[in-house]
N, C-alpha and C positions, 0 to 999 in steps of 0.2 A: 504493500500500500504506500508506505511513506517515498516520496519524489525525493525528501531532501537529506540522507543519514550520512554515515561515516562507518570504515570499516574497522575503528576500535576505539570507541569513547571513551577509552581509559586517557586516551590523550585529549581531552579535552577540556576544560577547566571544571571544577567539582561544585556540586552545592549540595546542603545538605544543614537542616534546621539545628538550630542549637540544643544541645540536652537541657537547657533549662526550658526551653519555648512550649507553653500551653498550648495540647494537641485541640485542636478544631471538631469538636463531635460534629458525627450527623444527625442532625436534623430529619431528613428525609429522603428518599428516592422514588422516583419518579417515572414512569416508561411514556416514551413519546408515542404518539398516537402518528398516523399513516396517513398521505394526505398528497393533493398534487398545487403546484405550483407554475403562474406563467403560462405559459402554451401545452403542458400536461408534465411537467417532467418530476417522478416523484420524491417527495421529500419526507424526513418525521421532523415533526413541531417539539422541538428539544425541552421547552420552555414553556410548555400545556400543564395546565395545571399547578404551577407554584405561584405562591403567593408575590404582587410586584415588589413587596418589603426585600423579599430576599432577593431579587434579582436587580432591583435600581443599581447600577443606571443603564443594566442591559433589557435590552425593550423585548424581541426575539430572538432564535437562533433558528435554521434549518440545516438537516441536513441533507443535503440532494445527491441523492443515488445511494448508495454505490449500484449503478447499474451500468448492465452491459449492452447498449444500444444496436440494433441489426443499421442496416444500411437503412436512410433513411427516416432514421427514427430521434438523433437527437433532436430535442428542442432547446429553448432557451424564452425570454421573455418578451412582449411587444414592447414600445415605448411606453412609460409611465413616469408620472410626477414623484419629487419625495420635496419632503420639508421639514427642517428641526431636527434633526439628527444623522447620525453615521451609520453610512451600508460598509463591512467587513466584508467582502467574497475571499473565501480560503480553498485555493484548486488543489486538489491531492493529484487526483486522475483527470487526464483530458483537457482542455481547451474551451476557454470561454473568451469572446470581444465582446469588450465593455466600447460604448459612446454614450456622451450625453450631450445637454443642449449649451453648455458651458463650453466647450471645446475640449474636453478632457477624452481619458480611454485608452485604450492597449488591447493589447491581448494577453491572459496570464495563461500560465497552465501549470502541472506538475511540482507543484508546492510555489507557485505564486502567489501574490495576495493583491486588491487592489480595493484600493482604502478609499472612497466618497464621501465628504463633505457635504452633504445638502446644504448644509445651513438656509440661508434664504428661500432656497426653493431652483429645480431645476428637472427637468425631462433626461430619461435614460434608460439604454436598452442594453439586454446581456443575450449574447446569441453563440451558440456554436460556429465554426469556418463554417463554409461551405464543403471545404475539403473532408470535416468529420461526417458532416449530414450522407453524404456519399457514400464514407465506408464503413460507417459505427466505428463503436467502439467503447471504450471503457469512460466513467464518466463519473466521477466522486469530490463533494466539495462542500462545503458550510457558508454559509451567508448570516451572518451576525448583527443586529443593530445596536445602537450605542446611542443613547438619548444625549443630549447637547445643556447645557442648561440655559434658561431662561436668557440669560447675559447674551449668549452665544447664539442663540437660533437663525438672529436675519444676520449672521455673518456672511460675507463672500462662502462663496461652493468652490471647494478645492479634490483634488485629485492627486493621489499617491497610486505610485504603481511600485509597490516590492516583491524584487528578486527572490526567488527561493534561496537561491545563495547569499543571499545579504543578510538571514535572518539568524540569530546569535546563538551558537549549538552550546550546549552543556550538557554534562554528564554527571548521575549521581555518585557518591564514590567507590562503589564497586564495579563500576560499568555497567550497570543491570538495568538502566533509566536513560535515554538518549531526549533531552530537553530542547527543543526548539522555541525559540523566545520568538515571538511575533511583533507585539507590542507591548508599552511596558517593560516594567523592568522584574529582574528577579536576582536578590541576594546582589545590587548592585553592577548586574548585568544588562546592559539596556540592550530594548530589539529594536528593529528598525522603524517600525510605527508609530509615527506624531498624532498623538492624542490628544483633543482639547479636554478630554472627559480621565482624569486620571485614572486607567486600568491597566490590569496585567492582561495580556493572552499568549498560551503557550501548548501546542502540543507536543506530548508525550511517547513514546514510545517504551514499554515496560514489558524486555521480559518475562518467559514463563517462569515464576517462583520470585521474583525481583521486588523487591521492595525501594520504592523512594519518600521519604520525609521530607519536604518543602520547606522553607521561611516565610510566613505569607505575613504580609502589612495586617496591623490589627485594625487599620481603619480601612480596609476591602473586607470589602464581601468574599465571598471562596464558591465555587461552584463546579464540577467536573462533571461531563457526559461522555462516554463513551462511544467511539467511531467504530470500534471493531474487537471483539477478544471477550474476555470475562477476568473478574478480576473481583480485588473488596476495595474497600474505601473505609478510612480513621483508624483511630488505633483499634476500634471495637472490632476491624475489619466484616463490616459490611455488606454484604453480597453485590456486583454490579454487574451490569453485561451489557453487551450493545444495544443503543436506542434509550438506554436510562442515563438518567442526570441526578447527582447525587449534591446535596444544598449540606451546605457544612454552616457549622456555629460559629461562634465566635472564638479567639486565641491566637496562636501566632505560626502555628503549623499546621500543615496538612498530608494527610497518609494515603496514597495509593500504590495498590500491593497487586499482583498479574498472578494468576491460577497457574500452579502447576504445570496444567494440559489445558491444552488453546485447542482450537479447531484446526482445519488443516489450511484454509482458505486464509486464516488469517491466525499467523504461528503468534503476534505479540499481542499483549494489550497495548490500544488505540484508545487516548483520551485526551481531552481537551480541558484545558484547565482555566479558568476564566477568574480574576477578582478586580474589583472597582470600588471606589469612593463614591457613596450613593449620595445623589443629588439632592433627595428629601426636596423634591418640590410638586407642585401638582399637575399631573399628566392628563394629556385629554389627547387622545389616538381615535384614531379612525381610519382604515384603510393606509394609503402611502404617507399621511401625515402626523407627525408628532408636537403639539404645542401643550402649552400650558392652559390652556382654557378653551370651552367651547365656540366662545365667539370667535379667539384667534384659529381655530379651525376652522370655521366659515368664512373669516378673509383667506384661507390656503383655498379654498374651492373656489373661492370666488377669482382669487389672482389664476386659479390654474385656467378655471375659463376663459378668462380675458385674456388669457395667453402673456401672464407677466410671471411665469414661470420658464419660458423658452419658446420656441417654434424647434419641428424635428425639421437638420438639416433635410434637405431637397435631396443629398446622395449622402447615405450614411455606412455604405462600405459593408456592408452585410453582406 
C-alpha cells in the first residue's frame, strides 16, 4: 500500500513518548459506515458518528477506495464550491488532477498530498487522467477537512501541492513503526504542510506485533483510523481494524500496537493519526460550506450563485 517507505527505519531518526507522559485512554471506537462520493466512487465516512467535541477542528475525513477500477470505471468529482475551511486529498494509490477557479492544481498521486485553502470561497474539481479512465486501475486515498477559524474564513484560497518525498519519515525505536509526518509537527519534527489550523497528520505504518508510543500535545485532540490491517489502540490495547476510528482522551501519549497476523493483502497495520487545537467556536455546515453561523451560510449560497465564488475555466484540462 504505502507509495512513500524506506528499506530500514532503523536509520531514521526515533520518537518515542517519554516514561513519565500520561497515556491517552480510549474513549471510543467507531466503524465507518459505506457510502459513495462525487461521480460514484466509493468511500467510508471515517468520522460518522463521533461527537464534533472530539473531532474540532476536523470537520470530515473519507476514505476512497481502496478499489480496483476495470477500464473505464475510475471517477472523480464535477466542479463544486467550498468555503471556510481546508480540503486534505492524501493519494496512496493512483492518480488524481486537482483545478480550481483560483488558478491552483496539479496532479498528485502515490503518497502525494495537495492541500486547499478555501478560505473565501472558490470552485474545484478532482478527476482521474484520462490515461487511468482507459486502463483502470488501482485507486486508494483520504480526503480530510480542517475547519479555519472565524479570523481566517474570507482569507485568500491558497494551494499547496506536497511531494511524497518531501514528507518527514521517522521511525519508532525498534524499527517496528515507519512515521510519515504530513503536517504538523511530531516530537519537534515538522512535515511539510502549512496549517493555518494548528494540527498534526501522520500516517503510520506498524508492523505485525510492533508497538509504537507517540508524544502527543496535550492541547490536540488524538484521533487514529485505520486504512488497512488490524491492530489495538492505548495502553488498554483496544481492539481496531480497518474502516474504525479510535477517539482517544486526554494526556500526552498515545499507543498503537499491529496484531501478530495481518491479512495477506495487507501484511502491516495502516493508520492514520490525526491531532489538532480545537477551535471551540460555532459551526454551521451545510453541504460544501463551513461558516460560523446560519446567515453566513446563506451569503456562501448566495455568493456561489452570483458566481463570486469563481466561473469554471472554458478549458480545464480534464
Amino acid at each position: 500500500m504505502p507509495a512513500v517507505t524506506v528499506d530500514n527505519p532503523l536509520t531514521l531518526p526515533k520518537v518515542a513518548a517519554s516514561v513519565d507522559a500520561v497515556a491517552r485512554p480510549v474513549l471510543a471506537v467507531t466503524t465507518a459506515p459505506s457510502g459513495f462520493e462525487g461521480e460514484g466512487f466509493p468511500v467510508r465516512r471515517a468520522f460518522a458518528g463521533i461527537n464534533y467535541r472530539h473531532l474540532d477542528p476536523f470537520i470530515m475525513m473519507d476514505q476512497m477506495g481502496e478499489v480496483e477500477y476495470a477500464a473505464g470505471e475510475p471517477k472523480g468529482t464535477p466542479w463544486h464550491p467550498h468555503r471556510g475551511f481546508e480540503t486534505v486529498t492524501y493519494l496512496i494509490d493512483g492518480t488524481f488532477i486537482h483545478q480550481d477557479s483560483n488558478g491552483g492544481g496539479g496532479t498528485i498521486e502515490n503518497g502525494d498530498t495537495q492541500w486547499m485553502t478555501a478560505g473565501s470561497g472558490l470552485l474545484h474539481i478532482e478527476a482521474p487522467p484520462e490515461s487511468l479512465v482507459q486502463s483502470g486501475g488501482l485507486f486508494h486515498g483520504l480526503q480530510l477537512w480542517v475547519n479555519l477559524p472565524k479570523a481566517d474564513k474570507m482569507m485568500d484560497p491558497r494551494y499547496q501541492d506536497i511531494r511524497g518525498g518531501e514528507v518527514q519519515l521517522l521511525a519508532s525505536p525498534d524499527g517496528g513503526a515507519l512515521l510519515r509526518v504530513i503536517a504538523g509537527e511530531l516530537d519537534g519534527h515538522q512535515g511539510p504542510g502549512i496549517t493555518h489550523t494548528p494540527i498534526t497528520m501522520i500516517h503510520a505504518t506498524v508492523r505485525p506485533g510492533a508497538e509504537v508510543t507517540l508524544p502527543w500535545r496535550e492541547d490536540f485532540n488524538g484521533l487514529a483510523y485505520v486504512l488497512a490491517g488490524r491492530g489495538t489502540v492505548g495502553a488498554e490495547r483496544r481492539p481496531i481494524a480497518m474502516g474504525q476510528t479510535a477517539v482517544f482522551g486526554a494526556g500526552g501519549s498515545l499507543t498503537v500496537r499491529a496484531d501478530e497476523r495481518q491479512d495477506g493483502h495487507t501484511p502491516d497495520l495502516e493508520v492514520v493519526l490525526l491531532g489538532g487545537r480545537p477551535i471551540r467556536e460555532p459551526m454551521a455546515h451545510y453541504g460544501p460550506f463551513v461558516m460560523n453561523s446560519q446567515a453566513e451560510l446563506k451569503q456562501a449560497f448566495e455568493d456561489f450563485q452570483a458566481g463570486r465564488l469563481g466561473t469554471v475555466p472554458a478549458v480545464h484540462g480534464m
